[in-house]
Structures are given as C-alpha cells and as structure tokens.
MARNUZA-856502 format. One record per atom (N, C-alpha, C): residue in three letters; atom name; z, x, y. Coordinates in steps of 0.1 Angstrom, whole numbers. Example, Ala and Ser with C-alpha at 12.3 -4.5 7.8 and 13.67 -1.06 7.14 Angstrom:
BEGIN
<r residuo="ALA" atomo="N" pz="78" px="132" py="-57"/>
<r residuo="ALA" atomo="CA" pz="78" px="123" py="-45"/>
<r residuo="ALA" atomo="C" pz="78" px="132" py="-33"/>
<r residuo="SER" atomo="N" pz="71" px="128" py="-22"/>
<r residuo="SER" atomo="CA" pz="71" px="137" py="-11"/>
<r residuo="SER" atomo="C" pz="79" px="129" py="0"/>
This chain:
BEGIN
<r residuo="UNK" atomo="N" pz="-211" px="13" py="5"/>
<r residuo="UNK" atomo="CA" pz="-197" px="15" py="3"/>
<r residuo="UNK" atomo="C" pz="-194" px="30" py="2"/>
<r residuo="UNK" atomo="N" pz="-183" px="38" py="3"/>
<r residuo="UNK" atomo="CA" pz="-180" px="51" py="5"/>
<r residuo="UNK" atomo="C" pz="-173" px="52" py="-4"/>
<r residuo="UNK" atomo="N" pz="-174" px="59" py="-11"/>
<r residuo="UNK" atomo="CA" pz="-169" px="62" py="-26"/>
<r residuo="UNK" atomo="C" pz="-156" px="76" py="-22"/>
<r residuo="UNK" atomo="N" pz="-143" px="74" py="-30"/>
<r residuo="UNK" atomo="CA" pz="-130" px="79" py="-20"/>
<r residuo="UNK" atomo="C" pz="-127" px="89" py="-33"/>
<r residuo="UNK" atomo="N" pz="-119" px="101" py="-26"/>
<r residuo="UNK" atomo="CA" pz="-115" px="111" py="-35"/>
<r residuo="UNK" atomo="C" pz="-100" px="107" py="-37"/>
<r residuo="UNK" atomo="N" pz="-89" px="106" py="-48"/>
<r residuo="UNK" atomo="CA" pz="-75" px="98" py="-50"/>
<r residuo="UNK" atomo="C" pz="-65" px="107" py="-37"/>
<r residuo="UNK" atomo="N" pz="-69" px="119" py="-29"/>
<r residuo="UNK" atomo="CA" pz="-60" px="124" py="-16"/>
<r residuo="UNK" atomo="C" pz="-64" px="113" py="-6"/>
<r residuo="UNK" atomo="N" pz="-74" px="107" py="-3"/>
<r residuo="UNK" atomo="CA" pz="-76" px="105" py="10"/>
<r residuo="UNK" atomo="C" pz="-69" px="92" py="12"/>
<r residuo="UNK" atomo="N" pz="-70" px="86" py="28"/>
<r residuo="UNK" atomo="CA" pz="-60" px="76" py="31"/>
<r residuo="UNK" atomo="C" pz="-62" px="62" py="28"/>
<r residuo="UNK" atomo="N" pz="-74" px="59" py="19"/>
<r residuo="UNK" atomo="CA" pz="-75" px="44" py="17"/>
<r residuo="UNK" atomo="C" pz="-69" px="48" py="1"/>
<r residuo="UNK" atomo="N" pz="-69" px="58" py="-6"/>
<r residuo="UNK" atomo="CA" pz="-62" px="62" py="-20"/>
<r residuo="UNK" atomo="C" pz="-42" px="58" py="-21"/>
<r residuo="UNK" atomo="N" pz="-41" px="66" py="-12"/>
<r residuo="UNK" atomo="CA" pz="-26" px="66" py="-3"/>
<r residuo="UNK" atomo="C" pz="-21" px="54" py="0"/>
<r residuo="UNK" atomo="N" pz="-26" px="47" py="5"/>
<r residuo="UNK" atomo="CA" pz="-23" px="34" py="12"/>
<r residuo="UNK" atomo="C" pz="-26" px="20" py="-1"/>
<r residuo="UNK" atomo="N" pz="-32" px="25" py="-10"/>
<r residuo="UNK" atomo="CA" pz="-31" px="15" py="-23"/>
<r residuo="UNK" atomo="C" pz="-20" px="24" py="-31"/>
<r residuo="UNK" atomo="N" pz="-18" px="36" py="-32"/>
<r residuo="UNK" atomo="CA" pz="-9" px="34" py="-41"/>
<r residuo="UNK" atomo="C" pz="6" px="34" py="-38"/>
<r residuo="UNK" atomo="N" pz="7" px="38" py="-22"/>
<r residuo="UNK" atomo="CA" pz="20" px="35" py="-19"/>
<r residuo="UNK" atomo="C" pz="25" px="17" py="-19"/>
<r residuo="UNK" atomo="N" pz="17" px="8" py="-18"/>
<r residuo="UNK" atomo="CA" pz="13" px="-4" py="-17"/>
<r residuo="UNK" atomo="C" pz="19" px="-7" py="-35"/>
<r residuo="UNK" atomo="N" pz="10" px="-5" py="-45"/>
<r residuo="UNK" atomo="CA" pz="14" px="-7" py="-55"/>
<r residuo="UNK" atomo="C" pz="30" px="1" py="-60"/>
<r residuo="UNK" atomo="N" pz="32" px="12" py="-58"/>
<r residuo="UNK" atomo="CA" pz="47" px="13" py="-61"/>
<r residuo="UNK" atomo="C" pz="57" px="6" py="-58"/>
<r residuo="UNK" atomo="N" pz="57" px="0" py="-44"/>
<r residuo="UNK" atomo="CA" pz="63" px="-6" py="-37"/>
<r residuo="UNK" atomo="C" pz="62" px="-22" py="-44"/>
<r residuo="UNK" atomo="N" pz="53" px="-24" py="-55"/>
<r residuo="UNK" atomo="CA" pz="50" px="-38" py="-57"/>
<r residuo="UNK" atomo="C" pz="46" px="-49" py="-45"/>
<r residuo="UNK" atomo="N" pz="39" px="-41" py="-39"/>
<r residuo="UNK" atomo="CA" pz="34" px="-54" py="-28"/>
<r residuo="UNK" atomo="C" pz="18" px="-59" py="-34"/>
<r residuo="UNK" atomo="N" pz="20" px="-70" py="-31"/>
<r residuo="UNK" atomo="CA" pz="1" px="-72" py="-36"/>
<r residuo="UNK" atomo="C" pz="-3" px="-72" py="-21"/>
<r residuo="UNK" atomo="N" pz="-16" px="-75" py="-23"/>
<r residuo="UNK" atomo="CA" pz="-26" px="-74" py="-7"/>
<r residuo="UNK" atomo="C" pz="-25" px="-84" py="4"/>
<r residuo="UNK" atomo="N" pz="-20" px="-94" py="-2"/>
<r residuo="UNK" atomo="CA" pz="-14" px="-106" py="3"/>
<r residuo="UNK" atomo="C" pz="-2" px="-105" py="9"/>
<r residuo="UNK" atomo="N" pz="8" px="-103" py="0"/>
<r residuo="UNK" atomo="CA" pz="22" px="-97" py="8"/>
<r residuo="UNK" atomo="C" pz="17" px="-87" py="16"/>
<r residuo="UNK" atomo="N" pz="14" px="-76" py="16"/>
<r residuo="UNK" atomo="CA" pz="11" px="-65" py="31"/>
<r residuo="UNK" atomo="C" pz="5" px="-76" py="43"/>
<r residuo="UNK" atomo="N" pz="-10" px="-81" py="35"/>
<r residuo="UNK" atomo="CA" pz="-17" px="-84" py="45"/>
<r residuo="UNK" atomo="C" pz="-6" px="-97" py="57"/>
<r residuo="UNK" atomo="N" pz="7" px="-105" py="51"/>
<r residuo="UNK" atomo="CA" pz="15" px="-113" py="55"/>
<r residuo="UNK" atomo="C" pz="24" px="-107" py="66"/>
<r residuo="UNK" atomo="N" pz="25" px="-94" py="58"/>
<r residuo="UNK" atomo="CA" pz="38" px="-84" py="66"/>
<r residuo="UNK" atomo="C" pz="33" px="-77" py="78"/>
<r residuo="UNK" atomo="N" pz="18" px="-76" py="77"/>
<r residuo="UNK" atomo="CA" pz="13" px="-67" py="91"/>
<r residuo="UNK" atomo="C" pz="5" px="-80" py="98"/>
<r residuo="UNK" atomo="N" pz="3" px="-90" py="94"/>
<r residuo="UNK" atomo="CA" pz="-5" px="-99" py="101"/>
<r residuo="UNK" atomo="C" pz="-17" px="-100" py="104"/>
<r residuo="UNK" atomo="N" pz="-21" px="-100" py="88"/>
<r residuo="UNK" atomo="CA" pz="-38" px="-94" py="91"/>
<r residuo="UNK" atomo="C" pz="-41" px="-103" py="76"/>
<r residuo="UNK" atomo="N" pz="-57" px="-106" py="79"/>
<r residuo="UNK" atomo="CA" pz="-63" px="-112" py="63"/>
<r residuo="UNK" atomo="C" pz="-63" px="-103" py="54"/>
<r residuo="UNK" atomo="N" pz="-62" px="-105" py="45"/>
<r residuo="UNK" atomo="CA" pz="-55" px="-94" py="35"/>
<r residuo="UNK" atomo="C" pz="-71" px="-91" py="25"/>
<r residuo="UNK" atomo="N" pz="-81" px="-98" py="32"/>
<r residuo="UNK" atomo="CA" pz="-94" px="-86" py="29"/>
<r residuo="UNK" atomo="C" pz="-94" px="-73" py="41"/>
<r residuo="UNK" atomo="N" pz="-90" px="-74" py="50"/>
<r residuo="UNK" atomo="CA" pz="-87" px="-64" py="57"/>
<r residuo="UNK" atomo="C" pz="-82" px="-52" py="49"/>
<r residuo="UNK" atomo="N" pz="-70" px="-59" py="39"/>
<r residuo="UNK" atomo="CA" pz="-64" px="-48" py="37"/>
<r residuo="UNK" atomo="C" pz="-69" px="-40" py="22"/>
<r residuo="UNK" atomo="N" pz="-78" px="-50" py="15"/>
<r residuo="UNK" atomo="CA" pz="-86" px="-46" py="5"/>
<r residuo="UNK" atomo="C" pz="-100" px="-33" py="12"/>
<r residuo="UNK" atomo="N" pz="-103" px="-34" py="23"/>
<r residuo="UNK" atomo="CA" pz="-117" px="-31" py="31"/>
<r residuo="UNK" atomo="C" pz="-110" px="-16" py="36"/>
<r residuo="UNK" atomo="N" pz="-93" px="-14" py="36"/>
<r residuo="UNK" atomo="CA" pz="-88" px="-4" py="44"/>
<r residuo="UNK" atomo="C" pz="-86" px="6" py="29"/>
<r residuo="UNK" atomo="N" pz="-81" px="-2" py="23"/>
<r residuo="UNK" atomo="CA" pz="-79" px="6" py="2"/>
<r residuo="UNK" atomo="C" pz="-93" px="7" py="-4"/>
<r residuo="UNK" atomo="N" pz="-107" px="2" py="-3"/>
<r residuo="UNK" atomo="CA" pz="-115" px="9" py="-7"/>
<r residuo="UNK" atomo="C" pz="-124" px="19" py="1"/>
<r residuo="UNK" atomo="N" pz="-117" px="23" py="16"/>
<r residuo="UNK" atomo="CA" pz="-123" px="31" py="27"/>
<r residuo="UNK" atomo="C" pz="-138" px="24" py="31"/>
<r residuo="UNK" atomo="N" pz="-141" px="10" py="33"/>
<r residuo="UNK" atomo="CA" pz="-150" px="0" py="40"/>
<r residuo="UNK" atomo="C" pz="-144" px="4" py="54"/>
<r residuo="UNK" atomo="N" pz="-133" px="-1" py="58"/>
<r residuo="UNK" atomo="CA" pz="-128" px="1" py="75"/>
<r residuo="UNK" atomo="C" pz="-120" px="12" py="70"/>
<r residuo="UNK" atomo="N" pz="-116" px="18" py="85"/>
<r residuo="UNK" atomo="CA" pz="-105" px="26" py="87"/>
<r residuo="UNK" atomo="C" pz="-94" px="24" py="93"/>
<r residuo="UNK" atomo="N" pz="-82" px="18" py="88"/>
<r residuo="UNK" atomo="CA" pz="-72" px="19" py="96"/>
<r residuo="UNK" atomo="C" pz="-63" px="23" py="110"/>
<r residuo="UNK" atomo="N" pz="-63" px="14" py="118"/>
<r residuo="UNK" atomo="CA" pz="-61" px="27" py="132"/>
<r residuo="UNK" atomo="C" pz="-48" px="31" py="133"/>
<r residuo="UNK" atomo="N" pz="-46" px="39" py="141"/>
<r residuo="UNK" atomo="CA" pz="-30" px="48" py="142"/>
<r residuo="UNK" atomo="C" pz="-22" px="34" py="143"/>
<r residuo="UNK" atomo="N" pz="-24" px="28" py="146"/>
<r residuo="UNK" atomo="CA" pz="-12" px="18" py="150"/>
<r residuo="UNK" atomo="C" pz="-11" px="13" py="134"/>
<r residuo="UNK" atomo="N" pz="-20" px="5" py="128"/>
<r residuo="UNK" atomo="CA" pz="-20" px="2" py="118"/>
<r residuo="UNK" atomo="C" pz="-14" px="12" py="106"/>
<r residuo="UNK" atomo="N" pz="-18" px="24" py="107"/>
<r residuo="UNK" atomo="CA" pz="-6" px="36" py="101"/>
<r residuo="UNK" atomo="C" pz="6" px="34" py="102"/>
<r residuo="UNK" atomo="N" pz="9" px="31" py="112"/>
<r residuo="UNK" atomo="CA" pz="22" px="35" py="116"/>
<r residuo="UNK" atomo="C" pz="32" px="20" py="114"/>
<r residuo="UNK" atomo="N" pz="26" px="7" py="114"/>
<r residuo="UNK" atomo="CA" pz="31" px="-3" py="104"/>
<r residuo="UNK" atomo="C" pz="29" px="2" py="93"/>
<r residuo="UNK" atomo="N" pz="22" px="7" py="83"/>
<r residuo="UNK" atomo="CA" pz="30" px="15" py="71"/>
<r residuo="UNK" atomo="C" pz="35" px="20" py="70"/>
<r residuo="UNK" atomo="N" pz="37" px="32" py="80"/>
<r residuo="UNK" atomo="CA" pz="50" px="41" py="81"/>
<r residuo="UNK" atomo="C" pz="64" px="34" py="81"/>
<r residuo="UNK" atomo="N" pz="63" px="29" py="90"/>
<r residuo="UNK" atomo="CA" pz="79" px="19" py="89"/>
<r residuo="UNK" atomo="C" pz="80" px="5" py="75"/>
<r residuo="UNK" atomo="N" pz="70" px="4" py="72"/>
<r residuo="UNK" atomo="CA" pz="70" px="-4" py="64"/>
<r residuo="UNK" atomo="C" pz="71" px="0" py="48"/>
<r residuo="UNK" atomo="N" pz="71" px="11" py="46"/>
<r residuo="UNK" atomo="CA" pz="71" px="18" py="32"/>
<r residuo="UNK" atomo="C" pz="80" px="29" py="38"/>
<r residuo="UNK" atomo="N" pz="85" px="33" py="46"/>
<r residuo="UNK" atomo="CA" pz="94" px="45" py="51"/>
<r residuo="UNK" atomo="C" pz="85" px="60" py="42"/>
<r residuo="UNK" atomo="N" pz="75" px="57" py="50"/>
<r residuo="UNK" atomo="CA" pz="67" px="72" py="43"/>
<r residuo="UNK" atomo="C" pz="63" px="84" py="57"/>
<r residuo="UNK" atomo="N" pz="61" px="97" py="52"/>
<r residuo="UNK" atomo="CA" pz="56" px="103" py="69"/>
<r residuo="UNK" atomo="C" pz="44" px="103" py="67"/>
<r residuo="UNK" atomo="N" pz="37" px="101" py="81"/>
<r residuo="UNK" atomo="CA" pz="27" px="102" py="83"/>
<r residuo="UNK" atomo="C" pz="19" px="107" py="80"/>
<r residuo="UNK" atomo="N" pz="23" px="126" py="79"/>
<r residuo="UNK" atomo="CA" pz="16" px="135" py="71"/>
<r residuo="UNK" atomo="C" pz="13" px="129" py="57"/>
<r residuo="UNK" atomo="N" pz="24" px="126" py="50"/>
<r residuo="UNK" atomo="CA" pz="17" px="120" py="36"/>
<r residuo="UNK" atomo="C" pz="4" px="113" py="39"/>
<r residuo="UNK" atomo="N" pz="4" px="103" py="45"/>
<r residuo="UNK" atomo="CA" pz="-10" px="92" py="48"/>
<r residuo="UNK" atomo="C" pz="-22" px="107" py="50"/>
<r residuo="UNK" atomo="N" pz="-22" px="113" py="54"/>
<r residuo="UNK" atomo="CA" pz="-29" px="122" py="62"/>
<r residuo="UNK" atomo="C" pz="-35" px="134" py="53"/>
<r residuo="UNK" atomo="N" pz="-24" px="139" py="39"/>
<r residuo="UNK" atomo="CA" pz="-25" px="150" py="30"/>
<r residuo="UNK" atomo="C" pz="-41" px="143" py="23"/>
C-alpha cells in the first residue's frame, strides 16, 4: 500500500468528499462505480483517470488545479 502526504490527490478527493457529506457509497452511486473503487482512489491503491477527475470536478464544483496542488 502507498502511504499518502494530506496535499496529494487521493488526500483531496476524501476530503472534498467528506465536506461535501458524501459517504463512498453515495459518490461511488453518483459516478457509477463500486464504491471500493472509490475507497482504493482515497487511499492512493489506484489512481484515478482524467476523466474520473473531472466527474469530481463537476461534481463538487472544484478546479482541477486544486485536485492537482
């Protein structure tokens, strides 16, 4: 497992997720994916692809660059 620094994008992507009050299940329902997917993308297991970014971008109304800082 890859152990993550709180800047990078599997950090980003859980905490814009919890502000937003979504649990892993709600996302995982809203992008259409098993929502260990989306646990495996929040502890940097997989990496998310541009496309899948960019369902968060519209989905949380965040910019990209944020995902990316």
């Amino acid at each position: 497992m890859v152990l993550l620094l709180e800047n990078d994008i599997a950090s980003r992507l859980r905490i814009i997720r919890e502000k937003l009050n979504y649990t892993q299940t709600d996302l995982a329902k809203k992008i259409n994916c098993p929502y260990s997917t989306i646990s495996r993308y929040e502890t940097g297991v997989m990496k998310p692809s541009y496309d899948i970014l960019d369902l968060y971008r519209k989905l949380f109304n965040v910019n990209m660059n944020w995902l990316f800082s």
